[in-house]
C-alpha positions as CSV (number, residue, x, y, z in Angstrom):
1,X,0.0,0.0,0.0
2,X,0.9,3.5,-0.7
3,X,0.0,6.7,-0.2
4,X,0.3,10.1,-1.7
5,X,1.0,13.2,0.3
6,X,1.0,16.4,-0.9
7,X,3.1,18.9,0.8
8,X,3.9,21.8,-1.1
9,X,3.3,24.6,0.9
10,X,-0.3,24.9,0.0
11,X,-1.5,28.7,1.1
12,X,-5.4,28.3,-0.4
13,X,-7.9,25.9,-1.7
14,X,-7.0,26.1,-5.1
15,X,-3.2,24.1,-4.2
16,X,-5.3,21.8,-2.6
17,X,-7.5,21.3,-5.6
18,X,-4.9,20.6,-8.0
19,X,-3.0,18.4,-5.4
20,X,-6.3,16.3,-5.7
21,X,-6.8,16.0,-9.3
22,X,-2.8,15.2,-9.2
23,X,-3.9,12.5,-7.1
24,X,-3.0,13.0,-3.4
25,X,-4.2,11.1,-0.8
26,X,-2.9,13.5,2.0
27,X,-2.7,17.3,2.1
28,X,0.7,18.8,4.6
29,X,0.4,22.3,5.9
30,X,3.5,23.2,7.7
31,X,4.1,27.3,7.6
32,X,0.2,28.3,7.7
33,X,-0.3,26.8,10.4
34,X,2.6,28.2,12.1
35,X,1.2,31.5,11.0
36,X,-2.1,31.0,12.4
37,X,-0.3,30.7,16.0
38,X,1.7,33.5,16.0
39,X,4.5,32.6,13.9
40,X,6.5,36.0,12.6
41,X,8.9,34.2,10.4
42,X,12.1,35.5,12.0
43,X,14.3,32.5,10.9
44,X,15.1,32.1,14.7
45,X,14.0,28.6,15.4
46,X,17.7,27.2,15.7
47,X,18.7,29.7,18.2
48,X,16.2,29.4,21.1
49,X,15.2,33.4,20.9
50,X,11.6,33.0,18.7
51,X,10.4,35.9,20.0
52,X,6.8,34.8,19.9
53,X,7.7,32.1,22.5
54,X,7.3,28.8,19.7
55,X,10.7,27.5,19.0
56,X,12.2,28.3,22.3
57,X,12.9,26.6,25.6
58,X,13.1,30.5,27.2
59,X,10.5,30.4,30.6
60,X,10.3,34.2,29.4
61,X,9.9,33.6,26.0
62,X,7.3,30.8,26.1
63,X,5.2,33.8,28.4
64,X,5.0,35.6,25.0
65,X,3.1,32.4,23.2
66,X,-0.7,33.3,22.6
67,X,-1.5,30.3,20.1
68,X,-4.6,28.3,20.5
69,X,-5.8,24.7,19.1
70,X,-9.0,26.6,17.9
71,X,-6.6,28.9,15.9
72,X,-5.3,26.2,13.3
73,X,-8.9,24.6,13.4
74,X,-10.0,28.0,12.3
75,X,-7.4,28.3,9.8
76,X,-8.5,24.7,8.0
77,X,-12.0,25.5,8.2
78,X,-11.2,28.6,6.4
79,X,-9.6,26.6,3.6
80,X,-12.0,23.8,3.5
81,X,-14.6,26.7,2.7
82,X,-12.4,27.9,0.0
83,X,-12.3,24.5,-1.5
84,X,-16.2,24.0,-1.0
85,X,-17.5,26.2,-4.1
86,X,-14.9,24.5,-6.3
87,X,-16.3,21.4,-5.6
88,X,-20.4,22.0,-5.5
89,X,-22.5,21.7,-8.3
90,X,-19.1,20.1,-10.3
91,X,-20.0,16.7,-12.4
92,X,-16.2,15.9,-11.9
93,X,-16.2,15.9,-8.5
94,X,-16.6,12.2,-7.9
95,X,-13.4,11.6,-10.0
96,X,-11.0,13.6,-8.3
97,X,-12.0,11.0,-4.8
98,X,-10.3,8.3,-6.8
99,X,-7.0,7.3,-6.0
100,X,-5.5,8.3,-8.8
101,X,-4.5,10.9,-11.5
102,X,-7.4,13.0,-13.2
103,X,-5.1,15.2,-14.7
104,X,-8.0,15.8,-17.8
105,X,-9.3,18.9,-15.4
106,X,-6.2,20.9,-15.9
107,X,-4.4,22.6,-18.3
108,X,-1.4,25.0,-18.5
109,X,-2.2,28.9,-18.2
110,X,-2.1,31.2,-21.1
111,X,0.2,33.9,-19.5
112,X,2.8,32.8,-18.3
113,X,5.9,34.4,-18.6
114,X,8.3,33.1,-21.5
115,X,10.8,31.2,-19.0
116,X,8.3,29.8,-17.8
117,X,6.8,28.4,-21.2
118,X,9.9,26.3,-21.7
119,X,9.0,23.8,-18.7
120,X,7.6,20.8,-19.8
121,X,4.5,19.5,-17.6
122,X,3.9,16.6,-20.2
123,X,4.7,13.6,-18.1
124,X,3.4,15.5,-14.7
125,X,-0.2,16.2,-16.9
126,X,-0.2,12.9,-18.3
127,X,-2.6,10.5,-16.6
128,X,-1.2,7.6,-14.3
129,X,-2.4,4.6,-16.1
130,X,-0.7,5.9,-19.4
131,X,2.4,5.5,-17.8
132,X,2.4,1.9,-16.6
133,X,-0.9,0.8,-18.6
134,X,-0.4,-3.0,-16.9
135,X,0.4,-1.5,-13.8
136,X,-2.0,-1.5,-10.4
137,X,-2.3,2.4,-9.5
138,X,-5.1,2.0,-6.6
139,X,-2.3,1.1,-4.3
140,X,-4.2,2.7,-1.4
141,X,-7.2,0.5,-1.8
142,X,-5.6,-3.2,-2.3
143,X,-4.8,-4.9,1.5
144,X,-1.9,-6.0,2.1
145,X,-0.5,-8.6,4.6
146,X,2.7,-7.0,5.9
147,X,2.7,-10.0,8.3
148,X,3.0,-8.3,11.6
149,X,1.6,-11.1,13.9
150,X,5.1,-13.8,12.4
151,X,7.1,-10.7,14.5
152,X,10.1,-11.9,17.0
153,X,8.3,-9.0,19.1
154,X,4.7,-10.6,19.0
155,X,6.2,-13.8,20.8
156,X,8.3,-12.2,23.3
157,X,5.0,-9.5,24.1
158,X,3.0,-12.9,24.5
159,X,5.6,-13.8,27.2
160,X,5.8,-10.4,29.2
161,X,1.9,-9.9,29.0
162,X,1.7,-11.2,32.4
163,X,3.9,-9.0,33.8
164,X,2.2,-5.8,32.3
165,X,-1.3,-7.2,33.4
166,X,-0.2,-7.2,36.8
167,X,-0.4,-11.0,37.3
168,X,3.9,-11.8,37.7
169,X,6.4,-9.4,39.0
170,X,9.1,-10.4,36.7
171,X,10.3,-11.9,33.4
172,X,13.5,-12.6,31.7
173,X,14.1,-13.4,28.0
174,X,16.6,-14.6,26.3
175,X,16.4,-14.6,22.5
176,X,18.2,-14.1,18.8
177,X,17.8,-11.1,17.0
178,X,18.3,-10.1,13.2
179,X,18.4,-7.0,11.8
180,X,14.7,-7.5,10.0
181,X,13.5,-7.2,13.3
182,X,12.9,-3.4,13.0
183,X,11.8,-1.4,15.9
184,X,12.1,-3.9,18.4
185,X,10.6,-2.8,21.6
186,X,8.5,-0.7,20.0
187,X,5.1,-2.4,20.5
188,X,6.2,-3.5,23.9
189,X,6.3,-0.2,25.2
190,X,2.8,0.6,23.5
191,X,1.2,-2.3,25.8
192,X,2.8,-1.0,28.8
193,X,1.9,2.2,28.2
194,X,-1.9,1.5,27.1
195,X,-2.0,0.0,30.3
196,X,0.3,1.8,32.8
197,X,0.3,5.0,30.7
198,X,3.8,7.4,31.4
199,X,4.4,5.4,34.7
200,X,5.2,2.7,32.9
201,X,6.7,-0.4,35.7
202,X,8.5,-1.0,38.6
203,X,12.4,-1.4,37.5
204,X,14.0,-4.4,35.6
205,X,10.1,-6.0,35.7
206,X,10.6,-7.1,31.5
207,X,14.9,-8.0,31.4
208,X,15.3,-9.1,27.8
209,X,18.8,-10.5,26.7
210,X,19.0,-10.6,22.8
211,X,22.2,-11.2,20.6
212,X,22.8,-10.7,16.9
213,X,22.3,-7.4,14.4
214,X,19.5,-5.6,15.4
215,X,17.1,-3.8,12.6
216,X,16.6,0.0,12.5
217,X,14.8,2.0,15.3
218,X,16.0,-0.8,17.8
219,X,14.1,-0.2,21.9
220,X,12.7,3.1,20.1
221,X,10.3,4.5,22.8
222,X,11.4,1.8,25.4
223,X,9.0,2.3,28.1
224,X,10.0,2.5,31.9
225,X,10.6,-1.1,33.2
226,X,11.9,-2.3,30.3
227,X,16.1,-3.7,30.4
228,X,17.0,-4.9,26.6
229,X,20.7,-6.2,26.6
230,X,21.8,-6.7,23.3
231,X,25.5,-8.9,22.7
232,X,26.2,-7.2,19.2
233,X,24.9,-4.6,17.1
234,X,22.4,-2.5,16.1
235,X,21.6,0.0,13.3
236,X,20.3,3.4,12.4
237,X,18.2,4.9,15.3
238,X,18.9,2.8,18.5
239,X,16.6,4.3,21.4
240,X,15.0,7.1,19.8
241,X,12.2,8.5,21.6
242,X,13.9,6.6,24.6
243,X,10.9,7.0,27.3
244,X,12.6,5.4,30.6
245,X,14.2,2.2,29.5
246,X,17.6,0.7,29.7
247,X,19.8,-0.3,26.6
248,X,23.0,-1.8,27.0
249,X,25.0,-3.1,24.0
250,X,28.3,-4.5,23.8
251,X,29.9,-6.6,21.4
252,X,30.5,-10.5,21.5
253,X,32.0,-11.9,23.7
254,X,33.9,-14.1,21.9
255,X,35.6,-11.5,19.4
256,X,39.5,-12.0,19.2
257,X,42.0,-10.3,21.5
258,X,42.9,-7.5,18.6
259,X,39.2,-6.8,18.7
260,X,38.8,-3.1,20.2
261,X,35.5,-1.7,21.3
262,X,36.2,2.0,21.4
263,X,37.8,1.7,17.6
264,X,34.2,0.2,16.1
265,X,31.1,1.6,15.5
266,X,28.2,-0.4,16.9
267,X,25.7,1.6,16.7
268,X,24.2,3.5,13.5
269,X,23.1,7.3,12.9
270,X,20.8,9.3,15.0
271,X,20.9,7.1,18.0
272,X,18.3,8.5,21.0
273,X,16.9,10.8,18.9
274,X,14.1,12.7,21.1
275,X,14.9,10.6,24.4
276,X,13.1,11.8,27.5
277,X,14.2,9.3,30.1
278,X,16.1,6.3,30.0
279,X,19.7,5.0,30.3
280,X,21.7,3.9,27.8
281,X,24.7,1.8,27.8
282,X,27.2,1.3,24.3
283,X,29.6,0.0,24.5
284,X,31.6,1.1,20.9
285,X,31.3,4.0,18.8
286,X,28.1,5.4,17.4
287,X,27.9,7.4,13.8
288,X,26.6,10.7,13.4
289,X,23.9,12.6,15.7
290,X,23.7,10.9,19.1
291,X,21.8,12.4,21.3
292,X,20.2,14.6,19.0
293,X,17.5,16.5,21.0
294,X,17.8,14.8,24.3
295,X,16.2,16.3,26.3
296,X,16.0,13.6,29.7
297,X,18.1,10.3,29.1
298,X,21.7,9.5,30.2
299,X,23.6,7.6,28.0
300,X,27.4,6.3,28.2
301,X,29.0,5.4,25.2
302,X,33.2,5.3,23.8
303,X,32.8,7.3,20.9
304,X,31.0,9.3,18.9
305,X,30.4,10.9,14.9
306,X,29.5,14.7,13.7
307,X,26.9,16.7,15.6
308,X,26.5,15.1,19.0
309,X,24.3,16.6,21.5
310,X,22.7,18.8,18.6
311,X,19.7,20.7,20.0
312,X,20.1,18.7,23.5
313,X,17.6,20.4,26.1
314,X,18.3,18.0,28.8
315,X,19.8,14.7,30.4
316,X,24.0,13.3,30.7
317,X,25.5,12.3,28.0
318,X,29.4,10.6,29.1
319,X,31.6,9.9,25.7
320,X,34.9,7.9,26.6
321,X,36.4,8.6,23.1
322,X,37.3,10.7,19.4
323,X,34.1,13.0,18.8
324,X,33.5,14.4,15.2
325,X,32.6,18.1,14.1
326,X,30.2,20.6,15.5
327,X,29.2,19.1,19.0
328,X,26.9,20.8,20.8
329,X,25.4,22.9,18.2
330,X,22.5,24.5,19.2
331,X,22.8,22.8,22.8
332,X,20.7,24.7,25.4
333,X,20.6,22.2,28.1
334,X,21.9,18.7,29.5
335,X,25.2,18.1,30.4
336,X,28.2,16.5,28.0
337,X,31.1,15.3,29.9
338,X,34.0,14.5,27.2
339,X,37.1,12.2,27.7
340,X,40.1,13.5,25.4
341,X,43.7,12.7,26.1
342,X,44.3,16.1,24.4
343,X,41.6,18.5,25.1
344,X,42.3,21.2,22.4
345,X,41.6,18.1,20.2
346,X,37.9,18.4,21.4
347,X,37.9,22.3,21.8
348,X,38.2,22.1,17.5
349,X,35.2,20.1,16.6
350,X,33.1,22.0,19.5
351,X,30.4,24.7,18.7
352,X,30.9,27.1,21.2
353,X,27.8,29.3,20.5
354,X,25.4,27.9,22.9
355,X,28.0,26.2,25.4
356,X,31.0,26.7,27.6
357,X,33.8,24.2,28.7
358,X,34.6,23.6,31.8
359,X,37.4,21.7,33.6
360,X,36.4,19.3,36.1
361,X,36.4,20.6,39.3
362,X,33.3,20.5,40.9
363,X,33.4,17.5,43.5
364,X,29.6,16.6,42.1
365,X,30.3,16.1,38.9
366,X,33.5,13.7,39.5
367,X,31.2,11.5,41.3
368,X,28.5,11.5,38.8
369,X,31.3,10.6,36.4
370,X,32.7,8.2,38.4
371,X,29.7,6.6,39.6
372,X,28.6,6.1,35.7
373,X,31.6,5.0,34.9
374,X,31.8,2.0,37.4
375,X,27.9,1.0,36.4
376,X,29.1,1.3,32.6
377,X,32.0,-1.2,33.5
378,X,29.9,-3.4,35.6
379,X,27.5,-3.6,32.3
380,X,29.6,-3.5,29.7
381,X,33.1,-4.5,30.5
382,X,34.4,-1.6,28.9
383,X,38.3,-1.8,29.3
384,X,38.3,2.2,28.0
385,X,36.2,2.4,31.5
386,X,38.5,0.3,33.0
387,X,41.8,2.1,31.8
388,X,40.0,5.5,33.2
389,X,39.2,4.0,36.9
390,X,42.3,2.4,37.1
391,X,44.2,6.0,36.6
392,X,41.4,8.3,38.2
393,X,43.2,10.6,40.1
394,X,44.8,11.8,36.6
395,X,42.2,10.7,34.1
396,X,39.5,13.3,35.5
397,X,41.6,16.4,34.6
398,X,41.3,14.9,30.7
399,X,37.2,15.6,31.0
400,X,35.7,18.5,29.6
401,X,32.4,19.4,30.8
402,X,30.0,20.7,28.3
403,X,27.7,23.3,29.9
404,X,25.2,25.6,27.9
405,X,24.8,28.9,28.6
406,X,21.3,28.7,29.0
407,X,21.0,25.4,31.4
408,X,23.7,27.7,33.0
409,X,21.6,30.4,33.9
410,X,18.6,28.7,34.3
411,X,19.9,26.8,36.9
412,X,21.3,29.8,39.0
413,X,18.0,31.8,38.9
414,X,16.5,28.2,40.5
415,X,19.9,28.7,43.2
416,X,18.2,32.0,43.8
417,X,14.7,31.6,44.1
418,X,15.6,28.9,46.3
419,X,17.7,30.7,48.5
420,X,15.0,33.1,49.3
């Protein structure tokens, strides 16, 4: 099954005509929208100043936010009426429901500039079926069996449904994995949270030990409760949307001597994307955009690709290795703590606009650092960890501590209110 979407920016019923005689299935409205709540279009949204309090984790800012729901409903009533007297009284309206192309209704506009005149709609104009003539273009209504109840998940949810139901206080898995098991965890957290909503349960209740490749999106919005240990490694997206889980991965145990962790990747792109809560273990390197947006997780992990900790509002993140380029851009809260044996090595691929570095001085943050540390070894048996506890009064001066200027300030006007 497919579908169409139309998203080109649509400002009035018209656009939305054509898009349905082009065939679309779904209409996307982005920038109206924004308009219709406030939105001034100041190209801000990446530095946490919108003015109007939208894009912006500002206490002050967000004051300024007047938006309502009823707003945007207002705004797509407006356009359905626009569309209304387009449609009424037509004889062509029933053909533009199908699912496909009824491109017979338009044609190209006398005045258009001459430029323009040398673009050729032809194949755009020119209906669907022509194109493949022994081709099925109803996509959207044939069903399909996409064979979701032969799922590896399905089996170990039949197992833990006890535990979520409130009958057993504990269950532990043990299972294979392969990477077309994609979003694994996924459903899992849905049942807890259908039935425990954002409470989720009681620690360690569902301990899952898996080993093999996982798929993409692997313990994506891993729900309270839930501890998935996974002996090998996973691909794009690893614990996005991370909602109180614990992830731990680490490689075989049965890879040879010359075999080092901290020089492999393990984990794929855009790991822990939107986390709120959680821990995560890794034991290896991840690619590029860990801990994009975090805004609530902790996560421990030996190395890391370009843009880590990009738009983080919140959580620890504690990386034992190389970084790439541009860390911490646009970072306006959390806390980074960065292992380098040569800290000007770090300072480079840092963006200092939102965030200061810091030496490690405060005796709060070398225990937090050392308390992860000794959990991540226990888990793990990270010999980078090891190496670090071994030498700590000396390997602590090598950490860099990442602190935005806004988490900075947020937290002393908290100091101050608190004081009074």
């Amino acid at each position: 099954m497919f579908v169409i979407k139309w998203s080109a920016d649509e400002s009035n019923g018209f656009d939305v005509l054509v898009g349905a005689i082009l065939g679309a299935d779904e209409f996307g409205f982005s920038t109206a929208p924004l308009i219709a709540l406030g939105c001034i279009m100041m190209r801000k949204c990446h530095l946490n100043t919108c003015p109007v309090g939208i894009a912006t984790q500002d206490p002050e800012l967000r004051k300024k936010f007047e938006g309502q729901p009823e707003h945007v409903i207002n705004y797509l009533f407006l356009l359905a009426e626009e569309v209304s007297p387009w449609l009424h009284g037509q004889a062509w309206r029933p053909e533009i429901q199908r699912p496909d192309r009824q491109t017979q209704y338009l044609k190209l506009r006398d005045d258009l500039p001459p430029k323009t005149k040398l673009l050729n709609f032809a194949r755009i104009l020119l209906h669907a079926q022509d194109l493949r003539p022994n081709t099925n273009i109803l996509g959207g209504s044939v069903a399909q069996d996409f064979e979701l109840s032969t799922r590896m998940e399905e089996g170990v949810i039949a197992q833990c449904m006890d535990v979520i139901e409130g009958k057993t206080d504990r269950v532990h898995i043990q299972a294979d994995i392969m990477n077309n098991c994609r979003t694994f965890g996924a459903t899992l957290s849905y049942h807890i949270a259908k039935k425990h909503l954002d409470a989720g349960l009681p620690d360690n209740s569902i301990q899952l030990d898996l080993k093999g490749s996982a798929g993409q999106s692997f313990a994506a919005f891993l729900s309270k409760g839930v501890h998935i240990t996974l002996e090998g490694d996973a691909n794009d997206y690893v614990g996005k949307g991370l909602s109180g889980g614990e992830l731990t991965i680490y490689p075989p145990k049965d890879m040879p001597e010359e075999f080092h962790s901290e020089d492999n990747i393990i984990v794929g792109n855009v790991c822990l994307y939107g986390a709120t809560s959680g821990r995560a273990m890794i034991r290896g390197q991840a690619a590029e955009r860990f801990c994009v947006r975090n805004s609530g997780a902790t996560a421990v992990i030996e190395g890391v690709g370009d843009h880590c900790c990009e738009y983080m509002t919140g959580g620890r993140v504690l990386i034992l290795g190389p970084t790439g380029r541009n860390f911490a851009a646009g970072m306006s809260g959390g806390i980074a703590y960065v292992y380098s044996e040569v800290a000007e090595d770090f300072q480079k691929k840092c963006n200092m606009e939102m965030v200061d570095l810091l030496p490690m001085e405060k005796e709060e943050d070398i225990m937090f650092v050392e308390a992860l540390l000794r959990e991540f070894s226990e888990k793990t048996g990270s010999l980078v960890a090891l190496r670090i506890l071994d030498n700590w009064p000396e390997s602590v001066k090598k950490f860099t501590k990442v602190f935005p200027y806004e988490y900075r300030r947020a937290l002393r006007q908290l100091a101050a209110l608190l004081s009074f």
